[in-house]
C-alpha positions as CSV (number, residue, x, y, z in Angstrom):
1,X,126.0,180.2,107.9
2,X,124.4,183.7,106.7
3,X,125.2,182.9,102.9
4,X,123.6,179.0,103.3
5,X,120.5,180.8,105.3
6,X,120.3,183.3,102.4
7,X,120.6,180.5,99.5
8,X,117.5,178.6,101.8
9,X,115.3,181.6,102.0
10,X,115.8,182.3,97.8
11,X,115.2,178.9,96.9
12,X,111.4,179.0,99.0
13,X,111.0,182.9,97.8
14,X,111.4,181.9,93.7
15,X,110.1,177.7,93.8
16,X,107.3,179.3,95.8
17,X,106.8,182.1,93.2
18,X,106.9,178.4,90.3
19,X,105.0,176.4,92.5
20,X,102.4,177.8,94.6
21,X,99.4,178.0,91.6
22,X,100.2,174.3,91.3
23,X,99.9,173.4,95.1
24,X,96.4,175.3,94.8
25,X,95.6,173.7,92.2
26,X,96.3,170.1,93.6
27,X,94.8,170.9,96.5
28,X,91.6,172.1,95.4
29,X,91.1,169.6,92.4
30,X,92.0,166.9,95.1
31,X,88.9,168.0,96.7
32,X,86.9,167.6,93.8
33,X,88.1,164.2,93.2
34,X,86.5,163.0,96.6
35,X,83.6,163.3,94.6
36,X,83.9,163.1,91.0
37,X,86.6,160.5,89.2
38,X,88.1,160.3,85.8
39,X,85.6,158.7,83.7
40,X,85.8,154.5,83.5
41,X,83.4,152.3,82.7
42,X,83.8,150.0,85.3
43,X,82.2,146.0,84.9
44,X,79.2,146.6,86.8
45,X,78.5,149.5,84.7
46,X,79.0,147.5,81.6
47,X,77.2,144.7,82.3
48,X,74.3,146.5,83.3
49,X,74.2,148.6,79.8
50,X,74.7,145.3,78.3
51,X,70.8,143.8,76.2
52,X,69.9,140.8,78.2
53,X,71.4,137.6,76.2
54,X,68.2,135.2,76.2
55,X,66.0,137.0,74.1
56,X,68.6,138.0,71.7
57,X,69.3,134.5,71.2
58,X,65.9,133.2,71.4
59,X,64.8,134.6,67.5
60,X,64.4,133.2,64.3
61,X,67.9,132.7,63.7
62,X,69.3,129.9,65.7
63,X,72.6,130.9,67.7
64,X,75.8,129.2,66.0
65,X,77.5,127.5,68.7
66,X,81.1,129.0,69.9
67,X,83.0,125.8,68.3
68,X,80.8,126.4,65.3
69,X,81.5,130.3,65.5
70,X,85.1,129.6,66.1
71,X,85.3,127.0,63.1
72,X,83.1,129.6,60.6
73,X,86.0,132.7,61.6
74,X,89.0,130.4,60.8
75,X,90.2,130.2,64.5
76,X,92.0,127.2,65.6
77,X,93.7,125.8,69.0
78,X,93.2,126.7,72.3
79,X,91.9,130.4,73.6
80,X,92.7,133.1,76.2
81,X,89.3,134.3,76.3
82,X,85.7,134.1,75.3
83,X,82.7,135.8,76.0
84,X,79.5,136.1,74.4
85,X,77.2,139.0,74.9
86,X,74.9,141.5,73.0
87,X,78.1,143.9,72.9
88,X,78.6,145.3,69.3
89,X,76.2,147.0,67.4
90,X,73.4,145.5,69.2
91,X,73.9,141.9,68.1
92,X,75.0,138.7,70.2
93,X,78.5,138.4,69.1
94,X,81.8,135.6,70.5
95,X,84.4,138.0,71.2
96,X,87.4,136.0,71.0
97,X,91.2,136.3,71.9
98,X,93.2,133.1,71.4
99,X,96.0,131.7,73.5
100,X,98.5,132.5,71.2
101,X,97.8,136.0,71.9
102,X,97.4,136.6,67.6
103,X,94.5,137.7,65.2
104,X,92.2,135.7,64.0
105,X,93.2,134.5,59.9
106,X,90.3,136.3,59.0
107,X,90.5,139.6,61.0
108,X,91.3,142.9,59.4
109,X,95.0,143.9,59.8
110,X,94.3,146.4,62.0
111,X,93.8,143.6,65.0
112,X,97.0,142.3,64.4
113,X,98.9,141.5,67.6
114,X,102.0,144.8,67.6
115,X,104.6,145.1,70.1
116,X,102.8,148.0,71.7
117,X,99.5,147.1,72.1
118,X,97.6,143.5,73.2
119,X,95.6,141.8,70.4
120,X,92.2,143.5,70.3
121,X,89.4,140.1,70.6
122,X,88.3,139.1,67.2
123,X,84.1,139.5,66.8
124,X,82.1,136.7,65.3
125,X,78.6,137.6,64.6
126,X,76.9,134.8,66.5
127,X,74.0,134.4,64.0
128,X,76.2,134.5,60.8
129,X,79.7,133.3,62.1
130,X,80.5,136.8,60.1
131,X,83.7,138.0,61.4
132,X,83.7,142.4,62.3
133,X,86.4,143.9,59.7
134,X,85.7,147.7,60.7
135,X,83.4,149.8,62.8
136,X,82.5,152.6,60.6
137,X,79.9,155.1,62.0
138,X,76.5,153.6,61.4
139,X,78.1,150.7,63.4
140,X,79.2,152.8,66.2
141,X,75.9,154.6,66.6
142,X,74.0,151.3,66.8
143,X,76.7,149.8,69.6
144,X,75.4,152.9,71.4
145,X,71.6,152.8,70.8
146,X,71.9,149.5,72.4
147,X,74.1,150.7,75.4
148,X,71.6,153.2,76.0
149,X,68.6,151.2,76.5
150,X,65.5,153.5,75.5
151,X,67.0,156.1,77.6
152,X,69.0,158.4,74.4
153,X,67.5,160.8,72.2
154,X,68.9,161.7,68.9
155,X,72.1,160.3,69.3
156,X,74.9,162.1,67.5
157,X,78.3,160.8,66.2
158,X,81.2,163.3,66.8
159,X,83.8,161.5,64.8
160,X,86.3,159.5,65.5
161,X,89.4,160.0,68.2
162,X,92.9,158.6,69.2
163,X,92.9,160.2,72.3
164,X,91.0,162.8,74.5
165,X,90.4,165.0,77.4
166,X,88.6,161.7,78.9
167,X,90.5,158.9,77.3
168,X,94.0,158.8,78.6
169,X,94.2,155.3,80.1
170,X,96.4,153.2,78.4
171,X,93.7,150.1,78.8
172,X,91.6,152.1,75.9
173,X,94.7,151.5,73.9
174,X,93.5,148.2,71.8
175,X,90.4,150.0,71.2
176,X,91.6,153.4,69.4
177,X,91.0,155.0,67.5
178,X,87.5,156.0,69.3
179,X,84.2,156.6,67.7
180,X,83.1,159.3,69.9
181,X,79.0,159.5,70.2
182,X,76.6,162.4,72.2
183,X,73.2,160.1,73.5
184,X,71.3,162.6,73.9
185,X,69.7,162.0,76.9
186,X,68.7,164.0,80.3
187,X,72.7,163.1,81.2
188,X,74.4,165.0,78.5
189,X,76.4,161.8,78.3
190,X,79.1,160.9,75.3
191,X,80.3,157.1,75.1
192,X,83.2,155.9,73.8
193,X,82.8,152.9,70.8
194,X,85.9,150.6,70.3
195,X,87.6,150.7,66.6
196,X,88.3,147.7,67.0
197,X,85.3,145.8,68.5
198,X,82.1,148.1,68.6
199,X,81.7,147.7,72.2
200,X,81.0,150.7,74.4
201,X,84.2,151.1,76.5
202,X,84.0,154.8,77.5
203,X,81.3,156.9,79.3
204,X,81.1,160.6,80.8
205,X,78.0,162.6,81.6
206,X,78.3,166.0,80.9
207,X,78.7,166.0,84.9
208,X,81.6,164.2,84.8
209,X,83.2,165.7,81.8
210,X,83.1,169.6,83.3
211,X,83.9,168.8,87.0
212,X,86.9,166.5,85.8
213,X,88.0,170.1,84.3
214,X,88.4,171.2,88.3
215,X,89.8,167.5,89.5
216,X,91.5,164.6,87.4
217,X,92.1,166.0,84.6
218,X,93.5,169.3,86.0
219,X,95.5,167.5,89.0
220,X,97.1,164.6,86.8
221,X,98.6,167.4,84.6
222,X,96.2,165.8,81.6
223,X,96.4,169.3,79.5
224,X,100.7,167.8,78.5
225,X,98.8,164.6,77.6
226,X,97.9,163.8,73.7
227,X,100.0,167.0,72.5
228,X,103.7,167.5,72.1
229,X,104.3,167.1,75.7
230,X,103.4,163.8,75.7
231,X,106.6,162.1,75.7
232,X,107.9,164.4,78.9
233,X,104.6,164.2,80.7
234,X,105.9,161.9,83.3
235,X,109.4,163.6,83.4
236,X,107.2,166.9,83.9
237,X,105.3,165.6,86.8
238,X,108.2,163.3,88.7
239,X,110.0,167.1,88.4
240,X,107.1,169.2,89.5
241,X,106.8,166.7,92.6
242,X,110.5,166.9,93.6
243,X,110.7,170.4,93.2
244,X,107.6,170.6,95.3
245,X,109.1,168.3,98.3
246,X,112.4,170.7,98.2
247,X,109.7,174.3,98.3
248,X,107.7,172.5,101.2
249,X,110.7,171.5,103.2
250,X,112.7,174.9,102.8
251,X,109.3,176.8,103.8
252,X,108.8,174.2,106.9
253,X,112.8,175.7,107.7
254,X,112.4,178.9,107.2
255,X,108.8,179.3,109.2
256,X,110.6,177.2,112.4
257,X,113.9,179.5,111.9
258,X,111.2,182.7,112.3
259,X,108.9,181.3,114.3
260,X,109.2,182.9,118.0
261,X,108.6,179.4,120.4
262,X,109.8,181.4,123.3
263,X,109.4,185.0,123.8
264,X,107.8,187.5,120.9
265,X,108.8,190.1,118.3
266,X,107.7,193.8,119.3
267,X,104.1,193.6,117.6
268,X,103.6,190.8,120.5
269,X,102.9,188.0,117.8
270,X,105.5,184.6,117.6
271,X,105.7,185.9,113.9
272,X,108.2,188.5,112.3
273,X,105.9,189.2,109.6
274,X,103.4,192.2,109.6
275,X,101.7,191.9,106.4
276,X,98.3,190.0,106.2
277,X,99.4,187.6,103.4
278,X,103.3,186.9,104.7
279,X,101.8,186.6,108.5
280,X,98.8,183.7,107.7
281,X,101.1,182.1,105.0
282,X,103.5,182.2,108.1
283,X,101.0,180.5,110.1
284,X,99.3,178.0,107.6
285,X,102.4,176.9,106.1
286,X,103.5,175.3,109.6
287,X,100.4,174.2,110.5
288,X,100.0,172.4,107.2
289,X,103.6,172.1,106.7
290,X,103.3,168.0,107.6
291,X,100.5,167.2,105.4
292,X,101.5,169.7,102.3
293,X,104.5,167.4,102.2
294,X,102.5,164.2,102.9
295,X,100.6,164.5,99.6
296,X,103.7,166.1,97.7
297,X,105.7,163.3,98.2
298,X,102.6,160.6,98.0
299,X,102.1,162.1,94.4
300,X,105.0,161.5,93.3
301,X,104.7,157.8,94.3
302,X,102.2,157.3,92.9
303,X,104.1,157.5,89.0
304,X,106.5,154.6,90.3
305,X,108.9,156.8,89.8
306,X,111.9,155.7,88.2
307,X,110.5,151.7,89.1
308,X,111.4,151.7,92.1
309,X,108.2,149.7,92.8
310,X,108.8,147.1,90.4
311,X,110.2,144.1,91.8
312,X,111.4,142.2,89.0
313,X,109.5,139.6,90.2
314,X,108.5,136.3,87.1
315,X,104.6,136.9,85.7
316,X,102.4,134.5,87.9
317,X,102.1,130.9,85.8
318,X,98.1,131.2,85.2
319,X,97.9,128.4,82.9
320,X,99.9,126.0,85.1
321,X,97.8,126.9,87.8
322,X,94.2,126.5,85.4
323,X,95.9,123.5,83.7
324,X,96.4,125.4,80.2
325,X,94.7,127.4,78.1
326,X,91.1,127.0,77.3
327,X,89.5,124.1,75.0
328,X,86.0,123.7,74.8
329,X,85.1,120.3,75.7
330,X,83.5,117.8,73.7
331,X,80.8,117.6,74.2
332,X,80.0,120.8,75.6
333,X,76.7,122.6,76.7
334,X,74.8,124.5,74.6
335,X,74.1,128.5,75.1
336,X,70.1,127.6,75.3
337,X,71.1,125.1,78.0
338,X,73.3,127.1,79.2
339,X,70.7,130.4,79.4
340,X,68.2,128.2,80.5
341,X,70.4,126.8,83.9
342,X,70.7,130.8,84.2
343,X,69.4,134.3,85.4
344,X,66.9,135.4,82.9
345,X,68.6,138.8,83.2
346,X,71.9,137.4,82.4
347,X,74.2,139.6,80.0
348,X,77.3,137.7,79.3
349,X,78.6,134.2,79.0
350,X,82.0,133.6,79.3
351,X,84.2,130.4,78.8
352,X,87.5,129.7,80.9
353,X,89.9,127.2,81.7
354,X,89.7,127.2,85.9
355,X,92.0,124.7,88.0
356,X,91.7,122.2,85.3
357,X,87.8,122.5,85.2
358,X,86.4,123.9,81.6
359,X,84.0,126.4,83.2
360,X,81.0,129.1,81.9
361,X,80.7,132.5,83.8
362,X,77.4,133.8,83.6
363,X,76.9,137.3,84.3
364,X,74.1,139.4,85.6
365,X,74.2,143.0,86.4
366,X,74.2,142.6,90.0
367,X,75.7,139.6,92.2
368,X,78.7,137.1,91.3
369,X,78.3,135.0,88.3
370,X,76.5,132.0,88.3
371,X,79.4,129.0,87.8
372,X,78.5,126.5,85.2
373,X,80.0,123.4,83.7
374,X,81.0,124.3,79.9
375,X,80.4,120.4,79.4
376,X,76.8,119.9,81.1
377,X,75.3,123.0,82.1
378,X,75.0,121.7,85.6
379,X,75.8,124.4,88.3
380,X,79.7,123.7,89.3
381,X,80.9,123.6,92.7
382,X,84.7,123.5,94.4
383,X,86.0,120.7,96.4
384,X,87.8,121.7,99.3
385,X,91.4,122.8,98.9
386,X,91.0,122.5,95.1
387,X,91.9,125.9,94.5
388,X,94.4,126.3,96.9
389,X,96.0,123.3,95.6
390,X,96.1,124.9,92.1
391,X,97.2,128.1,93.1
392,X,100.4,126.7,94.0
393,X,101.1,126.2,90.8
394,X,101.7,130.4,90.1
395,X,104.7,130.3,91.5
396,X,108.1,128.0,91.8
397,X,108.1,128.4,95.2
398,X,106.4,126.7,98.4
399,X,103.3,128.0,99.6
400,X,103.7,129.5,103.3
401,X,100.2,129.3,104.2
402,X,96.4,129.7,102.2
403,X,93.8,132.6,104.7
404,X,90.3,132.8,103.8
405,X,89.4,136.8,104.3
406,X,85.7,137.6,105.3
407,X,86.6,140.9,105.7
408,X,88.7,143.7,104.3
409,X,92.2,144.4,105.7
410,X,95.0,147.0,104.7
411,X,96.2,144.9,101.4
412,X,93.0,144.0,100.3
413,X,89.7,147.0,100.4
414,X,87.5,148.1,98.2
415,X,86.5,151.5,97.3
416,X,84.1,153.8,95.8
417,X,83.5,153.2,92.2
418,X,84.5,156.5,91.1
419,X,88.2,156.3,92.8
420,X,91.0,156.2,91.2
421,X,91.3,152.5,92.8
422,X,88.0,151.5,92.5
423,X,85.5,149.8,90.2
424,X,87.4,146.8,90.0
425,X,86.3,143.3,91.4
426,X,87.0,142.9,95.7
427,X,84.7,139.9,96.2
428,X,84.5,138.5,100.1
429,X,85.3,135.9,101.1
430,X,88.7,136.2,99.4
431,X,91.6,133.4,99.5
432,X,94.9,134.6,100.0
433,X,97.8,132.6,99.1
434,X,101.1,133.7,100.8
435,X,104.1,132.3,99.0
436,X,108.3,131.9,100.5
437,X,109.6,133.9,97.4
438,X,111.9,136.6,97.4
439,X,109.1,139.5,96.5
440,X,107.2,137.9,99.4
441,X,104.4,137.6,96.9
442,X,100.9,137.4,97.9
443,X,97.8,136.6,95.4
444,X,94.3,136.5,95.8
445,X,92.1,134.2,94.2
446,X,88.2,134.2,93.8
447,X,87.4,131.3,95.9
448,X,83.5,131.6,93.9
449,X,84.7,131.9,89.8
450,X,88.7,130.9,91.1
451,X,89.7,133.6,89.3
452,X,93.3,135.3,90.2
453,X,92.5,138.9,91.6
454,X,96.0,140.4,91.9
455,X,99.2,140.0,93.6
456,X,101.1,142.0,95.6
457,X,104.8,141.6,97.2
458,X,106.8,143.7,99.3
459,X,107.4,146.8,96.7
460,X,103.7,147.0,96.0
461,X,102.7,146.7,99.8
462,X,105.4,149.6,100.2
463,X,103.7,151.4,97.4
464,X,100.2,151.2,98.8
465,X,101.8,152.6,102.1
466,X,103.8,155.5,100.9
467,X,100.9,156.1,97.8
468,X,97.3,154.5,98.5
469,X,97.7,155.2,102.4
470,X,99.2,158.8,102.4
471,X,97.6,160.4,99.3
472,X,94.2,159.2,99.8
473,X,94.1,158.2,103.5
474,X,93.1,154.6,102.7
475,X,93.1,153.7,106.1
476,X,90.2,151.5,106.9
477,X,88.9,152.9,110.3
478,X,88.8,156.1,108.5
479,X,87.0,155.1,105.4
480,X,84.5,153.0,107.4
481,X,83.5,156.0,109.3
482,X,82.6,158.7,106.7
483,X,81.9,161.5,106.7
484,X,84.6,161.7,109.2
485,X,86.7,161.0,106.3
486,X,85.6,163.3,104.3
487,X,86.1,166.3,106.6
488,X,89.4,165.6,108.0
489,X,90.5,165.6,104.6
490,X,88.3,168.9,103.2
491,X,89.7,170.7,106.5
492,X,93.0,170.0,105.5
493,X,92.8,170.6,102.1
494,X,91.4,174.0,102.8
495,X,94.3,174.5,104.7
496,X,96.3,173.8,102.3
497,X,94.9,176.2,100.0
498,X,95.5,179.1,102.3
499,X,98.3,178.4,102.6
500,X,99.4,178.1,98.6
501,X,97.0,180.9,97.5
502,X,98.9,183.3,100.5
503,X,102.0,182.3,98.8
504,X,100.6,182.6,95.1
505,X,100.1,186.2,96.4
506,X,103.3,187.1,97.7
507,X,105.3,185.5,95.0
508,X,103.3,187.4,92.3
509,X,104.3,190.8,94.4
510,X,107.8,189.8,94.5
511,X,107.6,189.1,90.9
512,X,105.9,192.4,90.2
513,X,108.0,194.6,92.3
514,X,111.2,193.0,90.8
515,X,109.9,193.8,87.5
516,X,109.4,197.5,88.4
517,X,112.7,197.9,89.6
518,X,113.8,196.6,86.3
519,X,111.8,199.2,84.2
């Protein structure tokens, strides 16, 4: 019993002496991330940097059609995706994918479909039907003039990057390399130009960029990203976390084994320990004990570690459910038509194949798209049950039931844009399809645009419990009723830091006095 009490102490004493720098650092750059996220640029954000489209297509130069576009750039069949938008170098350009998931004939190698990366969208000039074969610099500084809007001074082109401090995500990967560019506005922001396209797909504000030095950069363990740690990065941090688990539940031991719940020790305190440091790291480390191992263990969820939230379940059959791919229809609406049934301040068309209708998104800054039919122009409109009646084509299994949400619930929320779940598109009302499948999955569908929002099943609700809900305290009466939110969690995460930086302390004059002994 002694030697198994002694092995428990030395294991907290020396993973505490490892760990306890991290823990403050977690806890503090948590903190910061209440406030200030990794850089994204999310779609509301790019839309509104976006020129409006009428003007740009309202010139001299008459706007080629997308089958004309398509026909000029040596593109054939059906598509996955097209859009058309004031996007690359300032000019309205179709930004094209097609179905079959390959570069255009015509597109530089470079955009070539590889087993790593998606196909990066072919760009047709929509004046000349030119297809983009690189974005050198000049290109890359005009892409950003634009984004800017009259707000930039002198803007600055800083080269060209892979990868960065502020460009991690693996969503950037189509684009890279990077043309990195300084505005030179009040902001101190740099944007991010695609290699590949010319669109603007990254921004930071000098804001951003030196508080994410004290939060996401700092707490995802960023610095053993882009170097020769790269590969171990996520063996590094599933390891941290697990050695972090095992320091927080030996401490929580040992502080209940020495912790007087009846009686006192001679001082007259429920704590052996006379010292300032070893007495409040005492204290702190039980009061925090819970919560310390809440967002230890929480982290480490949130890498999926070792998939154990994959669930192995089939991809969702989209095209069975829109009725294949997209084909423009013949006849279809032209873009003045189309512009003119639209928002004046509308910044993006965009084609899709939805439950079998050929449709046109048209995007303004603010509000959900206006819905237009690619053949006539006319506004479109669902039938009842249409949708749900499509929908249960994802899957080859019977649909349960089909809830309309007009409010948020545990599964489906939204959150800040800054987040590290936020920025994307929670629309309300929201259908949710429930299906008898082995994963249990759920998916949620647009019921405005009909566009499939997501899925989840029973591994992904598990991970938004045991990630989303303890890391971040999604909980929706809490969220709902800030800043109550934001002081339960500042209160413990000062706690927390007592507690580490007390033990950052006391394991640096352990180290020290075991190093004096030795000289």
């Amino acid at each position: 019993m002694l030697h198994a009490k002694r092995w428990l102490y030395l294991v907290h004493r020396w993973l505490g002496v490892l760990l306890c720098a991290f823990f403050a650092m977690w806890f503090v750059s948590g903190v910061v991330m209440m406030y200030v996220g990794y850089p994204k640029l999310t779609q509301a954000e790019r839309l509104a940097h976006l020129p409006p489209l009428r003007p740009a297509t309202q010139g001299p130069d008459r706007v080629l059609e997308p089958a004309e576009a398509l026909q000029r750039a040596g593109i054939t069949g059906p598509l996955q995706d097209l859009r058309l938008a004031v996007a690359s170098a300032g000019r309205a350009v179709y930004l094209v994918v097609p179905a079959t998931a390959q570069a255009s004939p015509t597109a530089p190698a470079s955009k070539a479909a590889s087993p790593r990366r998606p196909p990066a969208p072919t760009v047709i000039d929509a004046i000349t039907g030119a297809v983009l074969q690189q974005v050198d610099a000049q290109h890359a500084v005009a892409s950003a003039s634009a984004f800017a809007q009259g707000a930039a001074g002198t803007i600055q082109h800083l080269g060209t990057v892979d990868e960065d401090a502020f460009t991690h995500s693996r969503a950037l990967d189509v684009h890279r390399p990077l043309h990195r560019l300084h505005l030179g506005d009040a902001a101190g922001t740099v944007v991010y130009v695609s290699g590949a396209t010319g669109e603007v797909v990254r921004d930071a504000t000098l804001q951003e960029r030196v508080w994410n030095y004290a939060g996401a950069w700092i707490h995802w363990l960023y610095p053993l990203r882009g170097n020769v740690f790269n590969p171990y990065w996520t063996d590094i941090v599933n390891w941290l976390s697990i050695a972090g688990i095992v320091l927080t539940v030996t401490g929580t031991v040992v502080g209940v084994m020495r912790w007087r719940f009846a009686g006192r020790y001679k001082t007259g305190a429920r704590t052996p320990y006379r010292g300032f440091m070893m007495r409040w790291h005492h204290v702190f480390g039980l009061v925090f004990a819970l919560v310390t191992f809440t967002w230890i263990f929480s982290g480490l969820m949130s890498m999926n570690p070792w998939k154990i939230f994959d669930s192995g379940a089939a991809p969702l059959r989209t095209e069975a459910m829109h009725g294949g791919p997209l084909v423009l229809p013949v006849p279809a609406a032209s873009v003045p038509a189309l512009l003119a049934a639209a928002s004046p301040n509308t910044r993006e068309l965009r084609w899709t194949q939805t439950a079998g209708h050929a449709l046109v998104q048209a995007h303004s800054p603010t509000g959900a798209p206006l819905v237009l039919h690619a053949g006539t122009g006319d506004p479109h409109a669902w039938q009842p049950g249409a949708l749900a009646h499509a929908a249960a084509q994802l899957l080859p299994y019977p649909v349960v039931r089909t809830d309309t949400l007009q409010a948020y619930d545990l599964h489906y929320y939204d959150r800040a844009a800054h987040t590290m779940t936020g920025g994307g598109d929670k629309p309300l009302p929201v259908l949710r399809v429930v299906f008898d499948d082995p994963q249990a999955t759920w998916v949620h569908i647009d019921p405005h645009t009909g566009a499939v929002l997501g899925r989840t099943d029973t591994h992904r609700r598990t991970s938004r419990w045991l990630f989303a809900m303890l890391h971040s305290w999604d909980w929706l009466p809490l969220l709902e009723r800030r800043p109550l939110w934001d002081v339960v969690l500042i209160v413990l995460s000062l706690g927390g830091v007592v507690m580490s930086v007390t033990g950052v302390v006391i394991g640096w004059r352990r180290l020290g006095l075991k190093l004096r002994v030795k000289t």
